[in-house]
C-alpha positions in Angstrom: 35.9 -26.4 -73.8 37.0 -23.9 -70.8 39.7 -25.1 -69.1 38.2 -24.6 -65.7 34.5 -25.7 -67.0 35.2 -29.2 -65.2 35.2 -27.6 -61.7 34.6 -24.6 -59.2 37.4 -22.4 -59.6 36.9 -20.0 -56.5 39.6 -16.8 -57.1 40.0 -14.0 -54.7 38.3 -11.1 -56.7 41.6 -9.4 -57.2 42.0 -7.0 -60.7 42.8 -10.1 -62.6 40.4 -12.3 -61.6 38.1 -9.5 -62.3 39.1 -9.2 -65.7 39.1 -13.3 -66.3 35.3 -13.1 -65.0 34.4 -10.2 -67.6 35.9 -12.7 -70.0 33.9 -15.4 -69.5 30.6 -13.7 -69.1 31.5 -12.3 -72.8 32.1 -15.6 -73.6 27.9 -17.0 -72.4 29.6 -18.7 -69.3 29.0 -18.5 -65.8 30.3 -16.9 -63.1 29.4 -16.2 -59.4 29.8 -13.0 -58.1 29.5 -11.8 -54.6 27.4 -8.7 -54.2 26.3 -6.7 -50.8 23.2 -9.0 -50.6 24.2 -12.0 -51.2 26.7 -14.3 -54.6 24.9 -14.4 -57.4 25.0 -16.5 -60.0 25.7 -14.6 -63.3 25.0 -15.0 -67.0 25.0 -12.5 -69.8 21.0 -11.9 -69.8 21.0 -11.2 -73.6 21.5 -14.6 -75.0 19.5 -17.2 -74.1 22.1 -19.9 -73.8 24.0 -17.9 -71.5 20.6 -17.8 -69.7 19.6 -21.4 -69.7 22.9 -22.1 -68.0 22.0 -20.3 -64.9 18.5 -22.8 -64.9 20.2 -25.7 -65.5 23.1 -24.9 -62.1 20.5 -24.0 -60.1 17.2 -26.3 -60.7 15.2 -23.5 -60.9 11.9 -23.7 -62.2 11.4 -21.8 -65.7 8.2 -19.6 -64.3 10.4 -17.9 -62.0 12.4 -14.7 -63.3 15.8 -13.5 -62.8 16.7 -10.2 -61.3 18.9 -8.0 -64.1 21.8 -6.2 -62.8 23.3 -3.0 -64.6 25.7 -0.8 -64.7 24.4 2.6 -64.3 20.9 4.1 -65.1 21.2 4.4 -68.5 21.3 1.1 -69.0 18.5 0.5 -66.7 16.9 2.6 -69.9 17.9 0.5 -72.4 15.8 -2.7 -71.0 13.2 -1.1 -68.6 10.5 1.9 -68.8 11.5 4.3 -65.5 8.7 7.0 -64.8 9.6 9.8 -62.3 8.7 7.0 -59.2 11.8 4.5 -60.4 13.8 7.6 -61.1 13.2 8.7 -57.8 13.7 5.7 -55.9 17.1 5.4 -57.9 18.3 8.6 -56.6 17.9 7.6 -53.0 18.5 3.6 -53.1 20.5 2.9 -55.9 23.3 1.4 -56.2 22.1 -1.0 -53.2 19.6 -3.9 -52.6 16.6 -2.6 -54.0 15.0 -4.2 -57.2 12.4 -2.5 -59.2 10.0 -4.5 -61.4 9.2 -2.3 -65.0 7.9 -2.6 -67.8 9.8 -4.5 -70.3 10.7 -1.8 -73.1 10.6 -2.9 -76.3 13.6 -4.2 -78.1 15.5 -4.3 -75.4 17.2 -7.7 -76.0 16.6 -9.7 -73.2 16.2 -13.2 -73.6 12.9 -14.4 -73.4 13.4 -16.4 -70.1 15.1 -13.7 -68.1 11.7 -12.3 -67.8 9.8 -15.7 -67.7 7.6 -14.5 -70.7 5.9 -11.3 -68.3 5.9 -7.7 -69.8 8.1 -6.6 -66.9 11.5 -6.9 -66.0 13.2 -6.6 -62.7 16.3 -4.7 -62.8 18.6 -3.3 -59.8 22.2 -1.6 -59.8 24.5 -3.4 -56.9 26.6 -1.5 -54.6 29.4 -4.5 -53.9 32.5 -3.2 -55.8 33.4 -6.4 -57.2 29.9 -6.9 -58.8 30.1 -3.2 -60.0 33.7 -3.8 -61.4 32.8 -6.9 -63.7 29.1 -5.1 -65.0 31.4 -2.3 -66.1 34.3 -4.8 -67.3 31.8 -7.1 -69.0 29.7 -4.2 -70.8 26.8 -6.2 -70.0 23.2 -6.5 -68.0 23.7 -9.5 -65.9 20.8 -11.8 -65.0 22.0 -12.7 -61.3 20.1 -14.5 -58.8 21.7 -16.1 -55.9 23.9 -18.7 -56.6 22.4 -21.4 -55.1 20.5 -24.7 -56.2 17.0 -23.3 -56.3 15.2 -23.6 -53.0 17.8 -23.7 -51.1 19.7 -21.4 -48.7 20.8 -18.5 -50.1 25.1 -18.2 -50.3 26.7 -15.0 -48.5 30.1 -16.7 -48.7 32.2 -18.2 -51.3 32.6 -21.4 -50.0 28.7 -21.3 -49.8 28.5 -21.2 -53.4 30.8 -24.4 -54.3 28.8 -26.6 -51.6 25.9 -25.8 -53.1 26.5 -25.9 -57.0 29.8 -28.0 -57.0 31.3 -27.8 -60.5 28.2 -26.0 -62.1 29.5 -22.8 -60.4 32.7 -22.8 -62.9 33.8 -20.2 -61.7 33.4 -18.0 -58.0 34.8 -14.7 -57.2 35.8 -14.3 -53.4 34.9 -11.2 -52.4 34.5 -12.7 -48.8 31.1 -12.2 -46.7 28.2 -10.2 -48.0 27.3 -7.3 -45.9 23.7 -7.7 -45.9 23.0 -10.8 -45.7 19.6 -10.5 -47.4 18.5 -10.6 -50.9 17.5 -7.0 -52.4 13.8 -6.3 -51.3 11.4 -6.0 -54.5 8.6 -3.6 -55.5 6.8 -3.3 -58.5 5.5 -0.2 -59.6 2.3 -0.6 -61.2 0.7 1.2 -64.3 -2.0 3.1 -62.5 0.2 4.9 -59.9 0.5 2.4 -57.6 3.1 0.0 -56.3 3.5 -3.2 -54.1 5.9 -5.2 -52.2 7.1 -8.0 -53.7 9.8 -9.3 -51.4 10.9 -7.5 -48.0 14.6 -6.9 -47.7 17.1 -4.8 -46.9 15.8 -1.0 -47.5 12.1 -1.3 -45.6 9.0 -0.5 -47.1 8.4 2.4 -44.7 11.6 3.8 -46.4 9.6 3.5 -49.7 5.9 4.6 -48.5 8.2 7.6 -47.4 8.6 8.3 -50.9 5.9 7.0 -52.8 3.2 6.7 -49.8 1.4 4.2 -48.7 1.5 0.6 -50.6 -1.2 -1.5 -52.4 -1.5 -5.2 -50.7 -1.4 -8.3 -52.6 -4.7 -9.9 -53.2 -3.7 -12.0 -56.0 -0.2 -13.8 -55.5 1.8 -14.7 -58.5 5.1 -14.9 -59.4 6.6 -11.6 -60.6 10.1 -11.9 -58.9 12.8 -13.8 -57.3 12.0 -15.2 -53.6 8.6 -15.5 -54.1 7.9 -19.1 -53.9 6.7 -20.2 -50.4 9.0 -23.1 -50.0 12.1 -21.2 -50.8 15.6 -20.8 -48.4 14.9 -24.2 -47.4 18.0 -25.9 -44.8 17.0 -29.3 -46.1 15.6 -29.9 -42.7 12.2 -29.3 -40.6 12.7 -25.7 -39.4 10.9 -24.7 -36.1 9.9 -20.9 -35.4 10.0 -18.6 -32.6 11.5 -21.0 -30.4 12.8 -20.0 -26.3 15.1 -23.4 -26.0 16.3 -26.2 -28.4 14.2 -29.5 -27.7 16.1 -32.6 -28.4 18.0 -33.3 -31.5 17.1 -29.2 -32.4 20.1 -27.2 -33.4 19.2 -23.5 -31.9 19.5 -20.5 -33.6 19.6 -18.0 -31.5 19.3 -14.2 -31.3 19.6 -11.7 -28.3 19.1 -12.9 -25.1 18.3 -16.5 -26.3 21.8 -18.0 -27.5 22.3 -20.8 -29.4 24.5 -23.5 -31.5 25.1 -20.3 -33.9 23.6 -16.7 -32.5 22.7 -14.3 -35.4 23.4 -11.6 -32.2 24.0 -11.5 -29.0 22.7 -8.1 -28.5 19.9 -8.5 -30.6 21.0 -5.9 -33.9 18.8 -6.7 -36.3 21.1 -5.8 -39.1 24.2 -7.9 -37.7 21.1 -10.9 -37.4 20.2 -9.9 -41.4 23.7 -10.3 -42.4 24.4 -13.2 -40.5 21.4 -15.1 -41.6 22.5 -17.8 -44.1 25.5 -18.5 -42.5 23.5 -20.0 -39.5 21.2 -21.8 -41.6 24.0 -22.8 -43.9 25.7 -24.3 -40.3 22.1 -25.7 -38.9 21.8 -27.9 -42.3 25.1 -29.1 -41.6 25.0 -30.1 -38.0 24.3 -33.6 -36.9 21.2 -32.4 -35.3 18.0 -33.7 -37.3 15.7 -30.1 -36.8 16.5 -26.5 -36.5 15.0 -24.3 -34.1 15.0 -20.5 -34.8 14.6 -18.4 -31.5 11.9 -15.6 -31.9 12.7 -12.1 -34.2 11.2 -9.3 -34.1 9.1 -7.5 -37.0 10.3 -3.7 -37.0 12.3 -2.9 -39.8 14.7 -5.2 -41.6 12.8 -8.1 -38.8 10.5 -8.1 -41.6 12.5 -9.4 -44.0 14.3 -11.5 -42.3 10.7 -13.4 -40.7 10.1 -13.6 -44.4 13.2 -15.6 -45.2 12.3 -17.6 -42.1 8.6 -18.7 -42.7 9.7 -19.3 -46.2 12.6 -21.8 -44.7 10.1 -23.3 -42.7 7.2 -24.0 -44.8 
């Protein structure tokens, strides 16, 4: 047995705890791994022990599929089908925090569970240099979602990561706070031309109806992708919305001109609010207060995304 399999080992992602991670991702362990959305929670996504590992840390019910991370394009090749619209949205977006869901090509090797047994796969390349160093270290797709118990708050810190998974972690690269804040955002581009929105996030869909026009709605929901579930980012508490003032026994979330036990900011930035996101619900479901209030965001831009999170918190 691994040495360090008894406990979270968290190591400041220098070269040689790079290196050691690469290992043990070889090796069908786990490692978590910070990346510019948010840690995730890696396994080698080939073998399907490797793969059950990442279920069994997290909770995380088996209908639900993991996002693959690779290296470069070409190996985005090897495991997905990319027509001129995923080649195009990979010039402009990639490496950063948008996931595309493809068709699964065949004989690409990915264990059955990675893709939840769909004919699509859902594959982005990272831009955090840590995550970027250990794909290319490894030699590897990664399955990767965030390293978390299932349901829960997602981690942008590595501390965030051992609370949450305690000794199923084994071990955490500290690559200190994610930048985003945010999970990737998710579209799936569909057979007939089309494609959809699966999860808001970072890079906006009027970024992507800029490229591909306008998107197809929804009409049937079902679970293609991470972050679709509607209880999901839950604080563990009852989570009140678009709130002016704390009421008793509330801890406040605030934003702009409505400040609170932990402000995601002061002068209203939607992006410093994105990336500071977790962290305030990570201290709301730690405060003595019973209820979390959020105060009201706005909807343009990344506001999207981050009202999704919220509803989703608060369902």
């Amino acid at each position: 047995m691994d040495s360090f399999a008894s406990s979270p080992l968290i190591r400041s992602a220098d070269a040689a705890a790079m290196a050691e991670a690469a290992r043990r991702l070889r090796a069908g362990q786990l490692v978590a791994v910070p990346t510019e959305t948010v840690y995730g929670l890696a396994a080698r996504a080939d073998r399907a022990e490797a793969v059950a590992a990442i279920y069994r840390a997290k909770g995380r019910p088996d209908f639900n599929p993991l996002i693959v991370h690779v290296a470069g394009i070409a190996q985005a090749e090897v495991l997905a089908v990319l027509d001129e619209r995923a080649h195009l949205l990979a010039r402009h977006f990639w490496p950063g925090p948008l996931t595309m869901v493809l068709p699964l090509r065949e004989g690409a090797g990915i264990a059955p569970a990675v893709t939840a047994g769909l004919p699509t796969i859902a594959v982005r390349m990272p831009a955090h240099p840590v995550m970027r160093a250990v794909l290319a270290q490894a030699g590897l797709p990664l399955a990767a979602p965030s390293a978390n118990r299932s349901g829960g708050v997602s981690p942008t810190e590595a501390g965030h990561v051992a609370r949450s998974l305690g000794d199923a972690a084994g071990m955490v690269l500290d690559g200190g706070a994610c930048a985003k804040g945010l999970e990737s955002t998710i579209v799936a581009l569909r057979a007939d031309g089309s494609w959809q929105l699966l999860r808001p996030g970072p890079i906006t869909e009027g970024e992507i109806a800029a490229l591909l026009g306008p998107s197809v709605a929804i009409i049937e929901a079902k679970v293609e992708a991470p972050g679709q579930l509607a209880g999901h980012y839950a604080p563990g508490k009852p989570v009140r919305l678009n709130a002016d003032r704390a009421m008793p026994e509330e801890f406040l979330i605030g934003f702009g001109d409505i400040s609170g036990d932990c402000t995601l900011s002061e002068t209203g930035d939607l992006a410093e609010a994105a990336a500071r996101l977790y962290a305030c619900l990570h201290a709301g479901a730690a405060a003595p207060q019973p209820r979390i209030a959020i105060a009201p965001i706005g909807e343009q831009g990344i506001g999207a995304a981050i009202n999704d999170r919220l509803r989703r918190a608060a369902a």
